[in-house]
C-alpha positions as CSV (number, residue, x, y, z in Angstrom):
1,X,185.4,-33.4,58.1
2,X,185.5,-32.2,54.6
3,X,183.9,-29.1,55.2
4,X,186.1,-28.2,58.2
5,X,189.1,-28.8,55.7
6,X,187.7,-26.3,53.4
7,X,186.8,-23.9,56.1
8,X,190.3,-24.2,57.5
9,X,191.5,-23.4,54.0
10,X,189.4,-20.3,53.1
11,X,190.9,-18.6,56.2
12,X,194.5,-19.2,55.3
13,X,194.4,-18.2,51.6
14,X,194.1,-14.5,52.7
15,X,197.4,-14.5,54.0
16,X,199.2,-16.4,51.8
17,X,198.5,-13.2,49.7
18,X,200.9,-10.4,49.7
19,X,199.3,-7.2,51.1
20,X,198.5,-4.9,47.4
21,X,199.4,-1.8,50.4
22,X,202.6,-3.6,51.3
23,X,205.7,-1.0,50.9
24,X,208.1,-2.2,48.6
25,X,211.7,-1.8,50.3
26,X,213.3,-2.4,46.8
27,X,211.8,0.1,45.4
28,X,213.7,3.4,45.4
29,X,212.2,6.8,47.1
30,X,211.4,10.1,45.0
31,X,213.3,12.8,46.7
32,X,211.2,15.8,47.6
33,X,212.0,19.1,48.6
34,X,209.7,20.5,51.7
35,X,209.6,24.7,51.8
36,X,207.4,26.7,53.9
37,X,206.0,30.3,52.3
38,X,204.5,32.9,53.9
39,X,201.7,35.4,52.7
40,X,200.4,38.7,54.0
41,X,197.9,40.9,52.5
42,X,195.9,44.4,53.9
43,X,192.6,44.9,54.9
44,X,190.5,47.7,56.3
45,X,188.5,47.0,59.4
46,X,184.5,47.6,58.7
47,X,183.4,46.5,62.2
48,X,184.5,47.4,65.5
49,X,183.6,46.1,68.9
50,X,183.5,48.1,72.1
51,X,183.4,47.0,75.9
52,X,181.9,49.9,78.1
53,X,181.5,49.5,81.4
54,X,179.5,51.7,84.3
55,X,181.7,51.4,87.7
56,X,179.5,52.2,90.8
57,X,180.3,52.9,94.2
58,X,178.2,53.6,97.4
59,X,177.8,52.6,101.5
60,X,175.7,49.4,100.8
61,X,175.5,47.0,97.8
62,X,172.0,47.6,97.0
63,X,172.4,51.1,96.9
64,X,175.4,51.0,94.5
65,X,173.2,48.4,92.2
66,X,170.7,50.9,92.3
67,X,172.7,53.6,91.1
68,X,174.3,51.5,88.8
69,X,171.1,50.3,87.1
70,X,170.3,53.5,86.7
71,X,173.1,54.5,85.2
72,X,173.7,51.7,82.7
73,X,170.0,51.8,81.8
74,X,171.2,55.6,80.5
75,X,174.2,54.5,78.5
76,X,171.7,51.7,76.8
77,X,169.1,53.6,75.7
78,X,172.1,56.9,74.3
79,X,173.4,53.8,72.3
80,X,170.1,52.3,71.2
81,X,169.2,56.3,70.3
82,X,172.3,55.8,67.4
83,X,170.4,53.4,65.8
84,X,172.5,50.5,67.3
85,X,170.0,47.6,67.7
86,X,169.2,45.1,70.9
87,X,170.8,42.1,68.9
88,X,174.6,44.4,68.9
89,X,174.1,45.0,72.7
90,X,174.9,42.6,75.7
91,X,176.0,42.1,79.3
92,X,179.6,40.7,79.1
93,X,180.2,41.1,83.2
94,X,178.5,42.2,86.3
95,X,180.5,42.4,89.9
96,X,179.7,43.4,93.3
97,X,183.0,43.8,95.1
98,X,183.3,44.7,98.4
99,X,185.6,47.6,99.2
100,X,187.7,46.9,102.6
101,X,189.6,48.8,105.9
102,X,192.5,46.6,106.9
103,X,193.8,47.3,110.6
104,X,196.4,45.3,112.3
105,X,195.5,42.4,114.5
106,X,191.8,43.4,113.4
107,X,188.8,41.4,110.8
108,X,188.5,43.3,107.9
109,X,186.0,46.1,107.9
110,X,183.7,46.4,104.9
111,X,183.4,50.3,104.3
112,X,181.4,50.1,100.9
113,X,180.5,48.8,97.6
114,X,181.8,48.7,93.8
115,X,179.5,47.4,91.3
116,X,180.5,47.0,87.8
117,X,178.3,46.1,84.9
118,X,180.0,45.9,81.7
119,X,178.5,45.8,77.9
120,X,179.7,44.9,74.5
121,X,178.6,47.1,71.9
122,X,179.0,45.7,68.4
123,X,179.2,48.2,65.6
124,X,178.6,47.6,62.3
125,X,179.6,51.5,60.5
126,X,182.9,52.4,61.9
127,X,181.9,56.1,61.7
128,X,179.9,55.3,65.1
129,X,182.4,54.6,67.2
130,X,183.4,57.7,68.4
131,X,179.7,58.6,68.5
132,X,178.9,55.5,70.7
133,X,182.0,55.9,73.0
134,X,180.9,59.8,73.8
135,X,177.5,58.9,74.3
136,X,177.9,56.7,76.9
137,X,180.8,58.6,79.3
138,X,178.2,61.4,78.7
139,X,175.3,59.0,80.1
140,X,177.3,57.8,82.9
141,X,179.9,55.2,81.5
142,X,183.4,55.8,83.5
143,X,185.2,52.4,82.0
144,X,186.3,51.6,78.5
145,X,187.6,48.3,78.8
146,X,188.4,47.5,75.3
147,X,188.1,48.5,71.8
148,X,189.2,46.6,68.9
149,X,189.2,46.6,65.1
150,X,187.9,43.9,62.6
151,X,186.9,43.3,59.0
152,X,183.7,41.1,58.4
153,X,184.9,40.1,54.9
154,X,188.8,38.8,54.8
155,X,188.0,36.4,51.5
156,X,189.6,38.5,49.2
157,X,192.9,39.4,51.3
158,X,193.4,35.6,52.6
159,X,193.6,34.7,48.7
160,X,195.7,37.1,48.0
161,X,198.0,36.2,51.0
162,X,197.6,32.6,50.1
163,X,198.7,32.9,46.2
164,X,201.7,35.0,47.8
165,X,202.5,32.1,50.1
166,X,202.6,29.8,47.3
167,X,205.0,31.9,44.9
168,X,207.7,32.8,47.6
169,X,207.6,28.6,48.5
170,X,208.0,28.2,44.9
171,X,210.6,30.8,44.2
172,X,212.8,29.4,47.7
173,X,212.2,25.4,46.2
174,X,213.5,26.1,42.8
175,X,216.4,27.8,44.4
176,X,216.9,24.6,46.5
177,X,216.3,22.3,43.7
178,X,219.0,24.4,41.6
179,X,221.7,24.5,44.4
180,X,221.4,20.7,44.7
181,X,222.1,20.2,40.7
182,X,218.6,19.7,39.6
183,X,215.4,21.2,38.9
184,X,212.0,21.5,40.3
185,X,209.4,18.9,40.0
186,X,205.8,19.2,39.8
187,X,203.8,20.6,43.3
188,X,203.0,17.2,45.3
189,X,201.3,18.7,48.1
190,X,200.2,21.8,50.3
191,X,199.3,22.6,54.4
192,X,198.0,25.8,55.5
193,X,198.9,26.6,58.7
194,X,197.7,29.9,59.6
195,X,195.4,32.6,58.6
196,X,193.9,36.0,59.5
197,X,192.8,36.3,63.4
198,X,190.9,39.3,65.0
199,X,192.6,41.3,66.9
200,X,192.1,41.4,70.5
201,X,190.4,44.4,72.5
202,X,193.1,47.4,73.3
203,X,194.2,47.2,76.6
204,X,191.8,48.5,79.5
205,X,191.5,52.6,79.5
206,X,189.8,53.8,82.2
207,X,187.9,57.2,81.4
208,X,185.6,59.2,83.7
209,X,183.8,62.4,83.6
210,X,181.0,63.5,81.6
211,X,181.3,64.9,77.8
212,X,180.1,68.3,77.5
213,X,177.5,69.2,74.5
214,X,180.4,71.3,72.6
215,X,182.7,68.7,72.4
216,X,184.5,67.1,69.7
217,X,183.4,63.6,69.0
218,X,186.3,61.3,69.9
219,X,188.5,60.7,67.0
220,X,189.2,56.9,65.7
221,X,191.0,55.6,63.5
222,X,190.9,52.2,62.7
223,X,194.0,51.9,60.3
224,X,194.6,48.2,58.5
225,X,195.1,45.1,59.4
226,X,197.4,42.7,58.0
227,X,196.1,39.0,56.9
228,X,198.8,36.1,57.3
229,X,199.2,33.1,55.7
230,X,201.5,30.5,56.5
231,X,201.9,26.9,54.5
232,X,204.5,24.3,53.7
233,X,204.8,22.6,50.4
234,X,205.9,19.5,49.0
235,X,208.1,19.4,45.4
236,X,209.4,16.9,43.4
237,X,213.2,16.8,42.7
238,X,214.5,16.4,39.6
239,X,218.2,15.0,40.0
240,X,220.4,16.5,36.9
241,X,221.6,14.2,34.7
């Protein structure tokens, strides 16, 4: 019996405690002033990426597979030739659509074949871009489905955008603090909320034909890119006296 009493007692003295995490409701709150800020920062793009496609078409499906391996197999190799290894090279789509005769009151009527094998190209030296685009519409590439733009390193330009972010937050909450009668506290927190993203591919350009020898090599430029930053921050108020 005894030990049941002290058993009984050990689990009751726990919460005859008050809880240490317990909010005080007496206790009177700090007042804080919230701000977002916003950074942005310029980089130029070092990298580029580059969707090719070859677009096929013949009588029967194997035939335009057949003429489409062929094909492809060309633009590969041209691109390979630039010094662009295996690893930057790979199949991002491959479709056999059949191509249809609609009649009224009739089945459709399968008249031929489109096969479309598509490759991403990822370019390290942006001086090859135009060099890889010409060599594969010369090698029988008649789709560019996308080209876009990136930077490999954005360190640098996200810490510039960031201590940006910070100083206009700063600059807006001492403004705040001031137009309420007081000054700014001391920095009580900080959120990032978004940062640099690669762009997406350009929309689809379709391009067909062969490039003759005496061409010009197509012209790129790649501009800059701008690197956002977005954040909120937390102040301390300082009520004047």
């Amino acid at each position: 019996m005894v030990k049941s009493k002290w058993a009984l007692l050990a689990l009751l003295l726990p919460f005859s405690r008050p809880l240490s995490g317990q909010v005080d409701a007496s206790r009177p709150t700090v007042p804080e002033i919230f701000v977002a800020g916003r950074g942005e920062s310029r980089v130029s793009p070092d990298r580029a990426t580059i969707q090719m496609s070859v677009q096929s078409q013949q009588p029967t499906a194997a035939g335009a597979a057949a003429e489409n391996a062929q094909k492809q197999a060309a633009v590969i190799s041209e691109i390979r030739a630039l010094g662009i290894s295996d690893q930057l090279i790979s199949t991002t789509n491959y479709n056999v659509t059949p191509e249809q005769k609609y009649r009224p009151n009739e089945a459709p009527m399968v008249t031929g074949y489109v096969v479309t094998n598509t490759v991403v190209v990822e370019i390290r030296k942006i001086s090859q871009v135009g060099q890889v685009i010409d060599a594969g519409l010369s090698h029988g590439a008649n789709v560019i489905a996308g080209l876009s733009f990136y930077s490999s390193n954005t360190e640098g330009a996200r810490h510039a955008a960031i201590t940006e972010a910070v100083q206009s937050a700063r600059s807006d909450a001492e403004a705040a603090a001031k137009a309420a009668g007081g000054t700014l506290g001391e920095l009580i927190g900080i959120s990032i909320v978004g940062g640099y993203q690669p762009p997406q591919p350009r929309p689809m350009m379709r391009m067909s034909g062969a490039v003759a020898a005496d061409q010009m090599e197509t012209p790129i430029s790649p501009g800059e890119q701008t690197v956002i930053v977005e954040l909120t921050t937390r102040w301390r108020f300082v009520a004047g006296r």
